[in-house]
C-alpha positions as CSV (number, residue, x, y, z in Angstrom):
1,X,43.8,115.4,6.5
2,X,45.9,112.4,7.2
3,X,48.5,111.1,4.9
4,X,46.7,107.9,4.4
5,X,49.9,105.9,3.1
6,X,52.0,105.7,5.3
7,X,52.4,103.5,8.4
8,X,54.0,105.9,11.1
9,X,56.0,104.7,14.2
10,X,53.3,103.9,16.5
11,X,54.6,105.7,19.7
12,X,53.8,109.0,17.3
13,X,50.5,110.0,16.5
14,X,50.1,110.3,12.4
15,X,51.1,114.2,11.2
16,X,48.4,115.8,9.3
17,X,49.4,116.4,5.4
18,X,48.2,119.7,4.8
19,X,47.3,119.9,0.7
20,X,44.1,122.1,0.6
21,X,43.2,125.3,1.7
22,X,40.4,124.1,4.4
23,X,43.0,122.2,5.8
24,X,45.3,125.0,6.0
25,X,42.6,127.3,7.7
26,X,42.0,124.7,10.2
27,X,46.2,124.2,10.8
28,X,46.1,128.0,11.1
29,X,43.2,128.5,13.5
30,X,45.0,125.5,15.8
31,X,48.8,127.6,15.7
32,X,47.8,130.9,16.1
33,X,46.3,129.4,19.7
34,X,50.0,128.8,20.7
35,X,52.5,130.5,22.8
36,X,55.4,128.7,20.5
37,X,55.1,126.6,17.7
38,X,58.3,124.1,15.9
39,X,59.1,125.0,12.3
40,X,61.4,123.3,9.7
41,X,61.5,123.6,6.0
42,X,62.7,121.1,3.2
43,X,64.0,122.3,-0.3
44,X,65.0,120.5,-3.6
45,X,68.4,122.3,-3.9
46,X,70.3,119.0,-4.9
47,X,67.8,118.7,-7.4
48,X,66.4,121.2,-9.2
49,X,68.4,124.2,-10.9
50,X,66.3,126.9,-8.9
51,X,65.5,125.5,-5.7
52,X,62.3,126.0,-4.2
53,X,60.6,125.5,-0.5
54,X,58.8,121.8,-1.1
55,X,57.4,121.3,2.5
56,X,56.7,123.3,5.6
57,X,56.5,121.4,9.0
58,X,54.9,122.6,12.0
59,X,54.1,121.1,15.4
60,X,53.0,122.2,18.7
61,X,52.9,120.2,21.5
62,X,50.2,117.3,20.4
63,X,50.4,117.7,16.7
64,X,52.6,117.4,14.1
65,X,51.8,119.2,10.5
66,X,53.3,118.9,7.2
67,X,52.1,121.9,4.8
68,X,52.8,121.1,1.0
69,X,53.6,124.5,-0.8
70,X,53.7,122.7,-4.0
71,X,49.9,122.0,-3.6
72,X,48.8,125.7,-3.2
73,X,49.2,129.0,-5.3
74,X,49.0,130.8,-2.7
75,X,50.6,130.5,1.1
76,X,49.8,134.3,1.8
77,X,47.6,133.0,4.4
78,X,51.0,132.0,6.4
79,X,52.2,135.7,6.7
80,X,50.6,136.7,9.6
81,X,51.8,133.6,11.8
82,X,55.0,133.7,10.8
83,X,55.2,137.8,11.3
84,X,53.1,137.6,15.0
85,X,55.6,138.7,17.6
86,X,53.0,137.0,20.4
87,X,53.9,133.3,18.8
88,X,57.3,132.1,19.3
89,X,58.7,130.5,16.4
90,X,61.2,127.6,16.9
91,X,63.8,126.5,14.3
92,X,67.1,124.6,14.2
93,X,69.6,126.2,12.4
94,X,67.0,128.9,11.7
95,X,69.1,131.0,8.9
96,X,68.7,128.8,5.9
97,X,65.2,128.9,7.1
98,X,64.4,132.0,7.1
99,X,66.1,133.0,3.9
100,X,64.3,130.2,1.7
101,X,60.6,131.5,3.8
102,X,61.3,134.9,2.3
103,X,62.8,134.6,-1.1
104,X,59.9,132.1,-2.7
105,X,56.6,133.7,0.4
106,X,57.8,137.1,1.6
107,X,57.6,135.7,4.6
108,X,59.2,137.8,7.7
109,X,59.5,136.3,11.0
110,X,59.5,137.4,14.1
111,X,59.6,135.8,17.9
112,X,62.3,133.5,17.0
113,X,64.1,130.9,18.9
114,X,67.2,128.9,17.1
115,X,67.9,125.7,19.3
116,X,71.2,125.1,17.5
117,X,72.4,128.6,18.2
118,X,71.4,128.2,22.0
119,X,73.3,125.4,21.9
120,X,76.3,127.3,20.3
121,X,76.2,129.2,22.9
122,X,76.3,127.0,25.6
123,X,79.1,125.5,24.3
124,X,77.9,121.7,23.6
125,X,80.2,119.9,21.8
126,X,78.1,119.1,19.0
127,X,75.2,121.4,17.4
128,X,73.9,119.0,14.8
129,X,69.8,118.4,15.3
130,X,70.3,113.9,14.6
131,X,72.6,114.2,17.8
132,X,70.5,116.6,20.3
133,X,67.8,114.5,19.1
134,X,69.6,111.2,20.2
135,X,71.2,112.9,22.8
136,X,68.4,114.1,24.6
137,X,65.8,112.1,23.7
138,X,66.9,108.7,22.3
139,X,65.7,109.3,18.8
140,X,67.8,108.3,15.7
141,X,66.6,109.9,12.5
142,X,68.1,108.3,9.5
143,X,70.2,110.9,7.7
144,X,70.2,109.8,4.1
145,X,66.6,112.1,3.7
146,X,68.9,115.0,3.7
147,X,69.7,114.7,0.6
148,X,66.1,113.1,-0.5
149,X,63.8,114.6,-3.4
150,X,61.3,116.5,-1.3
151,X,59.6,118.0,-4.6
152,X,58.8,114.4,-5.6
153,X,55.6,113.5,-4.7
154,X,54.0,111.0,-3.2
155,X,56.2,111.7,-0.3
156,X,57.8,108.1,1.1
157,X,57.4,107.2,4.3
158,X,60.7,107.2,5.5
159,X,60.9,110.8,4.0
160,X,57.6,111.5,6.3
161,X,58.9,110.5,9.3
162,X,62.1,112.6,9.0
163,X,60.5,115.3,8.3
164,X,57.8,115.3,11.1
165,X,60.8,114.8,13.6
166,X,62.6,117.9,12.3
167,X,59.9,119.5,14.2
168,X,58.2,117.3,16.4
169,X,60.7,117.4,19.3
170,X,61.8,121.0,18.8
171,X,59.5,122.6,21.7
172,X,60.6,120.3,24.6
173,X,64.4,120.8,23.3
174,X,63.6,124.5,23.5
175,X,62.5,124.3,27.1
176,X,65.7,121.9,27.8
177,X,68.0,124.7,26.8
178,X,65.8,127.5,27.7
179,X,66.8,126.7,31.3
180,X,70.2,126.2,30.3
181,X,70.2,129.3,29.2
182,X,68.8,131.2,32.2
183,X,70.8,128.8,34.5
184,X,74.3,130.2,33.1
185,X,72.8,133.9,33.1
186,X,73.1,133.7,28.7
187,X,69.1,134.2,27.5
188,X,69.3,138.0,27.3
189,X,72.9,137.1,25.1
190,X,70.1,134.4,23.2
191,X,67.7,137.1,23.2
192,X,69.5,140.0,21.0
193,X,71.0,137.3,18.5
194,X,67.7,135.5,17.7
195,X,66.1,139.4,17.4
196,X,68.8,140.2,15.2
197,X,68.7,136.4,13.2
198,X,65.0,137.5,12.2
199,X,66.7,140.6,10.2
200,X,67.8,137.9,7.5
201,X,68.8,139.7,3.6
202,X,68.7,137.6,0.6
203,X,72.6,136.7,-0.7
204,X,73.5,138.2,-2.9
205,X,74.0,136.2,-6.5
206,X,76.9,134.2,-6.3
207,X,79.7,135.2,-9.5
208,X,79.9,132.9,-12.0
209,X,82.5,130.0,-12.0
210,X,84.8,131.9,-14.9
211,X,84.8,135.3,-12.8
212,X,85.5,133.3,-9.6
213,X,88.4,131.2,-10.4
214,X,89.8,133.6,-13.3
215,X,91.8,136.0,-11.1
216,X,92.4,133.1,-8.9
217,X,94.7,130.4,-11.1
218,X,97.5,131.7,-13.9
219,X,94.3,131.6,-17.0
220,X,94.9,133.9,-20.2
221,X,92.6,136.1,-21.5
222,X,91.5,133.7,-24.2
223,X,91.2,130.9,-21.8
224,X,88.8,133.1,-19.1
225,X,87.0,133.6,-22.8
226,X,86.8,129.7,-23.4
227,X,85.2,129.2,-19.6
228,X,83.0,131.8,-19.7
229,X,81.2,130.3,-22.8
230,X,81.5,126.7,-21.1
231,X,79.7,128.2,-17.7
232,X,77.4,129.6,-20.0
233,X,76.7,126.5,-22.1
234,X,75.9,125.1,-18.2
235,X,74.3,127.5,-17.4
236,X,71.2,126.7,-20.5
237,X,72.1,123.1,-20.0
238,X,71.0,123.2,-15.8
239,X,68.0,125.1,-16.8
240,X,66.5,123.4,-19.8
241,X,67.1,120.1,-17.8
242,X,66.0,121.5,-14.7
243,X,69.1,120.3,-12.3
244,X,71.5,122.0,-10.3
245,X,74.7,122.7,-12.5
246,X,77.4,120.5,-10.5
247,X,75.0,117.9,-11.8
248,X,75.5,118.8,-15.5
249,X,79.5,119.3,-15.5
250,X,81.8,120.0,-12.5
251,X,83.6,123.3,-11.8
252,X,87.1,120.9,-12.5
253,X,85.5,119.7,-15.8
254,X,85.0,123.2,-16.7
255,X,88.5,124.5,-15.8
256,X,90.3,121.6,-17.9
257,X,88.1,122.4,-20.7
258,X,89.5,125.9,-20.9
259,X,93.0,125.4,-20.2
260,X,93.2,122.6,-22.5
261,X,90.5,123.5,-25.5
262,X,89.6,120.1,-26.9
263,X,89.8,120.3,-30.8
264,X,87.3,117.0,-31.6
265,X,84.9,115.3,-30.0
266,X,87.2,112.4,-29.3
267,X,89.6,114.7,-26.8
268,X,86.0,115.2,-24.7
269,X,87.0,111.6,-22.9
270,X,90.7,112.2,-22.6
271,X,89.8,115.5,-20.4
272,X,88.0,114.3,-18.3
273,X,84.7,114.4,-19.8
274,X,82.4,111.4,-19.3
275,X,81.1,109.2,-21.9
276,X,77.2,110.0,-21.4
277,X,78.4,113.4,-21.0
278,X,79.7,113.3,-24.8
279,X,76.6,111.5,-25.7
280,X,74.1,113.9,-24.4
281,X,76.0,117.5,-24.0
282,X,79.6,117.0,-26.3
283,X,78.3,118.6,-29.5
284,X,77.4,121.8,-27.1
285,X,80.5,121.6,-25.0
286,X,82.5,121.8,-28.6
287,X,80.5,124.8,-29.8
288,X,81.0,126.3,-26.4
289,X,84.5,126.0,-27.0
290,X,84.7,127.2,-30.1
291,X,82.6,130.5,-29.4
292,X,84.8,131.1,-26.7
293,X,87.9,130.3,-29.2
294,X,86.6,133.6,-31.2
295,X,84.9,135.8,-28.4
296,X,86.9,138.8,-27.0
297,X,89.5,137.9,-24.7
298,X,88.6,138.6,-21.1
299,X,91.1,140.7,-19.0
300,X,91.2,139.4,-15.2
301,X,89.2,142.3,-12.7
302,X,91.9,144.3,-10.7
303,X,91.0,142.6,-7.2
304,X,90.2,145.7,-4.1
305,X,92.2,145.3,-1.6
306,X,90.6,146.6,1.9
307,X,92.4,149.4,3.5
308,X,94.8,148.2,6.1
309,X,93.9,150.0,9.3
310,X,90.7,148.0,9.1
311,X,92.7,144.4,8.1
312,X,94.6,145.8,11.4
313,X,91.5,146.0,13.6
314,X,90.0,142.3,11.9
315,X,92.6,140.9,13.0
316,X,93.1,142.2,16.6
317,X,89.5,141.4,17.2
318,X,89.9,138.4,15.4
319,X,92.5,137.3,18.5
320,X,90.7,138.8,21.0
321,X,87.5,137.1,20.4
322,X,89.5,133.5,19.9
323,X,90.9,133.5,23.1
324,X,88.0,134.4,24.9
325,X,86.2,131.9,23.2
326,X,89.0,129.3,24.4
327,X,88.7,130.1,27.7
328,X,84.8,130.3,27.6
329,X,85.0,127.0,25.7
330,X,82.7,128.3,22.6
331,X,83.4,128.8,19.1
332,X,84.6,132.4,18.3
333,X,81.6,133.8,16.7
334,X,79.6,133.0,19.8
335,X,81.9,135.6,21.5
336,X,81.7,138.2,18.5
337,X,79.6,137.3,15.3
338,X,81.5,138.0,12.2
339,X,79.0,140.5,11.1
340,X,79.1,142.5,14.1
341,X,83.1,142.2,14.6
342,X,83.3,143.2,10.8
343,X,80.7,146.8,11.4
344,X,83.5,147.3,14.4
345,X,86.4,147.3,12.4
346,X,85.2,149.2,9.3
347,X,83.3,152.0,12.0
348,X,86.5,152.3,14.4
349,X,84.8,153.4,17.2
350,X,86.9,155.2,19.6
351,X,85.3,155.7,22.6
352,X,81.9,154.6,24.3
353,X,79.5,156.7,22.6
354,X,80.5,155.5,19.5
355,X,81.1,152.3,20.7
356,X,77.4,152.3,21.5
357,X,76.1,153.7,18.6
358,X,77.5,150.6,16.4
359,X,76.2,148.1,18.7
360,X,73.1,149.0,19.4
361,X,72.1,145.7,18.5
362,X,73.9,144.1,21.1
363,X,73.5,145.7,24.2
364,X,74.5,142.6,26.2
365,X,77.7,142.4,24.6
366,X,78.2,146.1,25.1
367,X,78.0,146.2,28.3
368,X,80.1,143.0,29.0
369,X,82.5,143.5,26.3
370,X,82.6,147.1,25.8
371,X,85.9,148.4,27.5
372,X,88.1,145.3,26.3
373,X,86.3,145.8,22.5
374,X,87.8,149.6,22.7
375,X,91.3,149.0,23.8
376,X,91.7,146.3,21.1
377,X,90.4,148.4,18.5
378,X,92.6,151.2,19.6
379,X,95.8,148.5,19.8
């Protein structure tokens, strides 16, 4: 159904608001007729201490659709599109993407095309969607949504109309660089990295601020104590209050805390701690303290160093690919993706069997690649 309140630019047709499951059936019966479909998410991640996907926006070439996950309690119905290798799927910047669409759906998708990579690849100067958009089609989005509430709801309509042309100019900009791409003799190169962009793993859980920054700055073992028991303070705070954690107490407020233990509430200000943060959090912050005062102290982890041959052959392909990229006038990880350059140092393949056998993945970079790959590898 339409999203009654809001007043769209008029040179755009309205994009349907998709809230209920018969509207969903009817959005699904309409994609799964098309060769290639635009697709954008928008999550709360400045907002909310787990974020979640808070819409999903799809268009083809006549109609724009705006799906509102927070509505259902169930997108299952969504698995199939996303997972049908006959419908090209078109993102920009696909990664983050992808990875939110399978952490809070399961989804897996397949058929994908990644504008900004093609345009990576072509070696624009800029990759950022506002300036394609502008670029190439004279359309200015306004860039403070990016950082808008998308789990509030009612959406505004400012928030509407950014978020429709996330998507809704994504199939002509495909076609745009699509012949780019088989102009300059690069889609089978676009071909193997959006197949192997669809293979996306869930990161893993990022270490905590106290086992971060504790082998990295002179800290005691009492004072690694002292931050772990503020991060974990943050940590309930974030989650009773629902907000990301930077949005409770910085990482630098944290630190100062530790290395300098406050001994009353009154040193709070003088380190940096803010007013309303002593009004709502200082009694907490001072237990913290003091729990970390008498907990164990914490030794720092002896750090792994990797083993030097393969630091050797990172680095030789780390020069290799950069000045190919310089003459090719692309960033480096268009030449060789950090992933794959990373397999090729730890594997040390040493001739072209082997050679093959690691890159299986990317057979066009094989075969253009391959000989000059082997003879830096082998120094």
């Amino acid at each position: 159904m339409y999203y009654n309140s809001v007043v769209m630019d008029h040179s755009l047709a309205p994009p349907l608001w998709i809230d209920h499951l018969d509207s969903l059936a009817s959005m699904l019966l309409e994609l799964g007729r098309q060769s290639a479909i635009a697709v954008d998410t928008e999550s709360n991640s400045l907002h909310a201490y787990r974020e979640r996907v808070c819409l999903i926006q799809f268009s083809t070439d006549s109609v724009d659709y705006l799906v509102d996950p927070l509505a259902f309690d169930d997108l299952s119905m969504l698995s199939d599109l996303f997972a049908d290798p006959k419908i090209e799927k078109v993102f920009h910047a696909a990664e983050y993407d992808l990875i939110c669409l399978k952490r809070d759906f399961g989804f897996l998708v397949s058929n994908l095309f990644d504008t900004r990579w093609a345009v990576r690849l072509l070696g624009y100067a800029g990759d950022g969607l506002e300036r394609l958009l502008t670029e190439k089609f004279d359309v200015r989005p306004d860039k403070k949504f990016q950082k808008a509430n998308w789990a509030k709801r009612p959406l505004g309509e400012g928030q509407i109309h950014y978020a429709r042309l996330d998507t809704h100019y994504l199939l002509l900009l495909k076609e745009m660089l699509q012949a780019e791409l088989d102009q300059k003799g690069l889609s089978d190169l676009a071909r193997e990295d959006f197949v192997r962009a669809c293979d996306v793993e869930l990161p893993e859980p990022r270490p905590a601020l106290w086992e971060r920054m504790g082998n990295g700055r002179r800290m005691g073992n009492r004072e690694r104590a002292i931050l772990k028991s503020l991060c974990d303070c943050r940590e309930r705070l974030a989650e009773q209050l629902d907000r990301p954690v930077f949005k409770v107490f910085s990482d630098r407020q944290l630190l100062d805390l530790a290395h300098q233990p406050p001994s009353k509430m009154e040193d709070l200000v003088d380190l940096g701690v803010s007013y309303k943060q002593v009004r709502n959090w200082g009694r907490a912050l001072m237990q913290a303290v003091a729990q970390g005062q008498e907990a164990p102290p914490i030794k720092p982890q002896p750090i792994k160093r990797p083993d030097e041959a393969f630091l050797s052959r990172l680095d030789a392909l780390k020069k290799w690919r950069k000045v190919l990229a310089r003459s090719m006038q692309v960033e480096s990880d268009v030449v060789l993706p950090r992933s794959l350059m990373e397999r090729l140092a730890e594997q040390a393949p040493q001739d072209m069997n082997q050679l093959t056998h690691v890159m299986l993945d990317s057979p066009w970079r094989l075969g253009r690649y391959g000989p000059q790959l082997l003879r830096t590898l082998k120094g």
